[in-house]
C-alpha positions as CSV (number, residue, x, y, z in Angstrom):
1,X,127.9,74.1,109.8
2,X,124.4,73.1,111.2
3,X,123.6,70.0,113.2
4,X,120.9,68.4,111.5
5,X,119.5,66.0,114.0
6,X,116.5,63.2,112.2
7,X,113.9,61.9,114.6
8,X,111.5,59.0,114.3
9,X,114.0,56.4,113.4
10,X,112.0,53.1,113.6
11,X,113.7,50.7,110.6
12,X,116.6,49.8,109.7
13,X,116.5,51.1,106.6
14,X,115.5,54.9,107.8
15,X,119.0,54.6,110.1
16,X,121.0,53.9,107.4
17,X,119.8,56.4,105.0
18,X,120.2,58.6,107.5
19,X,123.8,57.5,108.3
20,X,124.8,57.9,104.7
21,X,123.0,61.4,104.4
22,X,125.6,62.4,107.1
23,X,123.2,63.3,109.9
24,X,124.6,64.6,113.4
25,X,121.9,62.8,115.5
26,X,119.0,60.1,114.9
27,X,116.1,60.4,117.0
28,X,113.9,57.4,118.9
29,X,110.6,57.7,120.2
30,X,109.8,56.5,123.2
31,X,106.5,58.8,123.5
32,X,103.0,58.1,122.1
33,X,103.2,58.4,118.4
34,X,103.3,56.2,115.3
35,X,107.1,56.7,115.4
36,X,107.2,54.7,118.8
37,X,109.9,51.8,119.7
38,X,110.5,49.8,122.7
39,X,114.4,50.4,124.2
40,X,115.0,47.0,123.2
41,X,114.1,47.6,119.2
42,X,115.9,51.2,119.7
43,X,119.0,49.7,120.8
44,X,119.3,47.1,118.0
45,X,118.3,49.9,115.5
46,X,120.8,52.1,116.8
47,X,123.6,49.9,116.6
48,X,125.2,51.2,113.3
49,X,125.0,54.4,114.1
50,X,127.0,54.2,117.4
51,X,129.9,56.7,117.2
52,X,128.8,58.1,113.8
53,X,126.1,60.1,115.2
54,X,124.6,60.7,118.4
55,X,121.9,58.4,119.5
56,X,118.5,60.5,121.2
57,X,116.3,59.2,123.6
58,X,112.8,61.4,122.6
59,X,110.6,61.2,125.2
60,X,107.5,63.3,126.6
61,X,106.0,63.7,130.3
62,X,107.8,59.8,131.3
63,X,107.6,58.3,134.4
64,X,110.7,57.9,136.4
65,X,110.7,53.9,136.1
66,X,110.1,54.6,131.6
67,X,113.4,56.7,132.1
68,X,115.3,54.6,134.1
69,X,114.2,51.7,131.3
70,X,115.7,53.5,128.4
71,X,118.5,54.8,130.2
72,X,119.7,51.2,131.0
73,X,118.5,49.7,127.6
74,X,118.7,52.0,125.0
75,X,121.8,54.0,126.9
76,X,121.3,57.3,124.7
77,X,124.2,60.1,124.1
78,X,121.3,62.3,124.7
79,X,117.5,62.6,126.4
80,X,114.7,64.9,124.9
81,X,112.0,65.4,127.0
82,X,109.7,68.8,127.7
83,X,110.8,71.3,130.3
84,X,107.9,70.4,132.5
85,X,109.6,66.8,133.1
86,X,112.8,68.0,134.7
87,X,111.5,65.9,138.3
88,X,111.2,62.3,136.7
89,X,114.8,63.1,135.6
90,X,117.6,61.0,137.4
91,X,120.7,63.0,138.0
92,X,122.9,61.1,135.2
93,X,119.4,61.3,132.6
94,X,119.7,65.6,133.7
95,X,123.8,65.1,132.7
96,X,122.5,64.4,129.0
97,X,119.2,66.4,129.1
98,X,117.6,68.2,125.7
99,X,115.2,70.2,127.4
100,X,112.0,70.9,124.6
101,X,111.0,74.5,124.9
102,X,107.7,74.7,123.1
103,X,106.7,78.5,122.0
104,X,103.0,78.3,123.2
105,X,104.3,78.0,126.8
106,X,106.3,80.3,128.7
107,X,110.1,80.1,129.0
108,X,112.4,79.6,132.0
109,X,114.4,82.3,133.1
110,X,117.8,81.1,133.0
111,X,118.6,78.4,129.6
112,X,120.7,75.5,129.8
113,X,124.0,75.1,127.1
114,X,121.3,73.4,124.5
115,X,117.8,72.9,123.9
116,X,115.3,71.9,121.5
117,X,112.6,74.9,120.1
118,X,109.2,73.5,118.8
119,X,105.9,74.1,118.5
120,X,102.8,72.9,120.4
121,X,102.8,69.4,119.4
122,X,105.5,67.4,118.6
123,X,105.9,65.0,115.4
124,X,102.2,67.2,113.9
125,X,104.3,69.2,111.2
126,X,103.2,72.6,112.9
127,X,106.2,75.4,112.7
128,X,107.8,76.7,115.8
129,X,107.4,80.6,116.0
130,X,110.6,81.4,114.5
131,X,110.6,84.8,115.3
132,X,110.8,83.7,119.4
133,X,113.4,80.7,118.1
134,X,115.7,83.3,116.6
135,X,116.0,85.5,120.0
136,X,116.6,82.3,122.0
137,X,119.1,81.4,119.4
138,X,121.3,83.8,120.6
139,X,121.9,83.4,123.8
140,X,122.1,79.5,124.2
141,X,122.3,76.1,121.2
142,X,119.2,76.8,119.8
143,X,117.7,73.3,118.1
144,X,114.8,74.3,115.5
145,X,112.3,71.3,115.1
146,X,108.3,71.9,114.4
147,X,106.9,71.4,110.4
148,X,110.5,71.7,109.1
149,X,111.0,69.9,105.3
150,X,113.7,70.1,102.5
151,X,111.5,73.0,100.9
152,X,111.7,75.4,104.2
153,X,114.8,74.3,106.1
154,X,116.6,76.8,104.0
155,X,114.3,79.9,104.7
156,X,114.4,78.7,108.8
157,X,118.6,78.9,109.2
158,X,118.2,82.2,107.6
159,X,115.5,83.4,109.8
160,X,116.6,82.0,113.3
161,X,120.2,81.2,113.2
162,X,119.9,77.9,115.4
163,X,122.4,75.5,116.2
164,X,120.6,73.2,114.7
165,X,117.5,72.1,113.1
166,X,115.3,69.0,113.6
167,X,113.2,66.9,111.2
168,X,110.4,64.2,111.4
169,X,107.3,63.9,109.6
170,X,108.9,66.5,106.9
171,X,111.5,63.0,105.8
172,X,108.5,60.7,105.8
173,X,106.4,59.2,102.4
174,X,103.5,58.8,105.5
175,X,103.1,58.9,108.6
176,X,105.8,57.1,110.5
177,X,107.5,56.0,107.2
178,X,110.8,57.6,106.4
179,X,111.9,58.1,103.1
180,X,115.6,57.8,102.3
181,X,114.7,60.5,99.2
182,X,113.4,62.9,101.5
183,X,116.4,62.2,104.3
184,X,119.0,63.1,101.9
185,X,116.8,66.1,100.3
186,X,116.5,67.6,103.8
187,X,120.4,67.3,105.0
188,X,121.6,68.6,102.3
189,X,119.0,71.4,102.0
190,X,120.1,72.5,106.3
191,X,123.9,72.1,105.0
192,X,123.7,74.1,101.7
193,X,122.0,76.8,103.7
194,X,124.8,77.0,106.4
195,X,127.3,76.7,104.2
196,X,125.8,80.5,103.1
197,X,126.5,82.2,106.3
């Protein structure tokens, strides 16, 4: 089994394709980016998905106050936000912390339980440098997320072994658009793969 967590959810129609695809985790940007909502539209978005999968806060270099915001509002099962950010963090926001680890920049020397792998920039469609994802892989839950799609998704379990893997702008028709075709394409392109090992 992989977790296949989908990130940029920003209509309803994208959360419920992604409900029905069987998805692990829906991601909502909070971050610069096409993808972005407010807490407010996150948590009504979110609502059908509450205790079917788990709902992620994706954020990058926030502010304390922008944490404390969707922390209140938007009360994620989980908080994504870069390495570098670990300050702004409140202790409860740290309790649920994804911690991005991005492979142009070095590594901390001791990993926590889980983290995200990705590549320089998030949501661009760029690959990750599987070859670093797959030694991190073993020694902690290893997300893979960076230029992941239905065609490739296969190819990356094989190569690194993560936890799981992560999708955005490989499930979208265009930018910021999510395609229920391409949602259910993807899943079931991570779970036929695992379902290998």
């Amino acid at each position: 089994m992989v977790f296949v967590k989908l990130c940029g959810m920003n209509s309803e129609a994208a959360v419920a394709a992604a409900l029905e695809a069987g998805a692990d985790a829906l991601g909502f940007v909070f971050a610069p980016s096409v993808r972005r909502v407010s807490p407010a539209e996150a948590r009504r978005l979110a609502a059908p998905a509450r205790g079917r999968a788990s709902c992620v806060a994706v954020m990058l270099h926030p502010t304390a106050a922008e944490v404390g915001e969707v922390m209140q509002q938007f009360a994620p099962d989980a908080l994504q936000t870069d390495w570098s950010d670990e300050a702004v963090l409140s202790a409860e926001a740290r309790r649920i912390w994804w911690p991005v680890l991005r492979s142009d920049r070095a590594l901390p020397l001791s990993l926590p339980a889980r983290v995200l792998f990705e590549g320089p920039v998030s949501g661009a469609g760029e690959a990750a440098d599987w070859t670093m994802a797959r030694s991190l892989a073993s020694t902690t839950q290893l997300i893979l997320a960076g230029g992941l799609h239905s065609g490739n998704v296969a190819t990356a379990i094989r190569a690194v072994q993560p936890f799981g893997v992560d999708v955005s702008s490989g499930i979208e028709s265009e930018p910021g658009r999510k395609c229920a075709t391409r949602i259910h394409e993807f899943v079931r392109a991570a779970r036929a793969a695992a379902a290998e090992k």
